[in-house]
N, C-alpha and C positions, 0 to 999 in steps of 0.2 A: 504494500500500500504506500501511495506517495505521501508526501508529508505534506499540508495545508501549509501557505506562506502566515508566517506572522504580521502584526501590522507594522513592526518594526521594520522588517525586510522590507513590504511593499512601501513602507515611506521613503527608504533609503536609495529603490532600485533604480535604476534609471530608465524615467517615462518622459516624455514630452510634457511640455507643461499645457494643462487642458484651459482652452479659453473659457469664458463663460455658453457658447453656444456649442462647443466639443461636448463639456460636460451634460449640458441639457439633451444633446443628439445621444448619446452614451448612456446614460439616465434610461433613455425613453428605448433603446434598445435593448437594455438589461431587462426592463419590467415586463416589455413585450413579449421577450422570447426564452427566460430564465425557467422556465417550466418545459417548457419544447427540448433544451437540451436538458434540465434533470431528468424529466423522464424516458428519453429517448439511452439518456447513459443508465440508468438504473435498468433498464429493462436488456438492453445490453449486460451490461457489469452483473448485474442480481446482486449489488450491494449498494446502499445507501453511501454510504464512504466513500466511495469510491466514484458514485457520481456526483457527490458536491466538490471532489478532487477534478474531475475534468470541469465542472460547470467553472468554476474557480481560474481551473486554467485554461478555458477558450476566453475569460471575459480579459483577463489578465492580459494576455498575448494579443487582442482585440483593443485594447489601452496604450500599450506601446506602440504599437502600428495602425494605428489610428489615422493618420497622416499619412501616409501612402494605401490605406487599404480602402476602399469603397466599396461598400456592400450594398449600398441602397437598392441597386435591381430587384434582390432576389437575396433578402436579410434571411429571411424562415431557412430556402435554402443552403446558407450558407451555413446558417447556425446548427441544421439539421446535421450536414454532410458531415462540420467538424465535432458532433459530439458523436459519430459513430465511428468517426475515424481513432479519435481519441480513446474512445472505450476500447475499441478494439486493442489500440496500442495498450491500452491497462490491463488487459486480460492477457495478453503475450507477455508482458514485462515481469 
């Protein structure tokens, strides 16, 4: 099982700094679609742990690349493909 970042870590790591309109676009992508990948990784994984570990880390990885990545087409999809891809990598790891 991966290890959940602490808040420490994540205030330390290096992210772009979010404007106020990143944040609010970011915000409004987490609320939308933080159920879509928990439950798409839990049903995958079969362990709760282990999918607030991937939800954790698509949002994370989604923070930092922020600024070069645009999802806007096709969020649901993008968010779906990487909690399955990630589960997957959790279950081999």
């Amino acid at each position: 099982m991966r290890r959940l970042y602490t808040e420490e870590q994540m205030s330390t790591a290096t992210m772009p700094k979010p404007t106020a309109n990143h944040s609010q676009e970011f915000d409004g992508l987490f609320r939308e679609h933080y159920l879509l990948v928990y439950r798409t990784a839990c049903a995958i994984t079969g362990r709760p742990e282990d999918a607030e570990d991937v939800l954790q880390t698509i949002f994370l990885r989604l923070m930092r690349r922020s600024v070069s990545l645009d999802i806007r087409e096709n969020p649901k999809g993008y968010f779906y493909r990487a909690a399955v891809r990630l589960s997957l990598d959790t279950l081999r790891g």
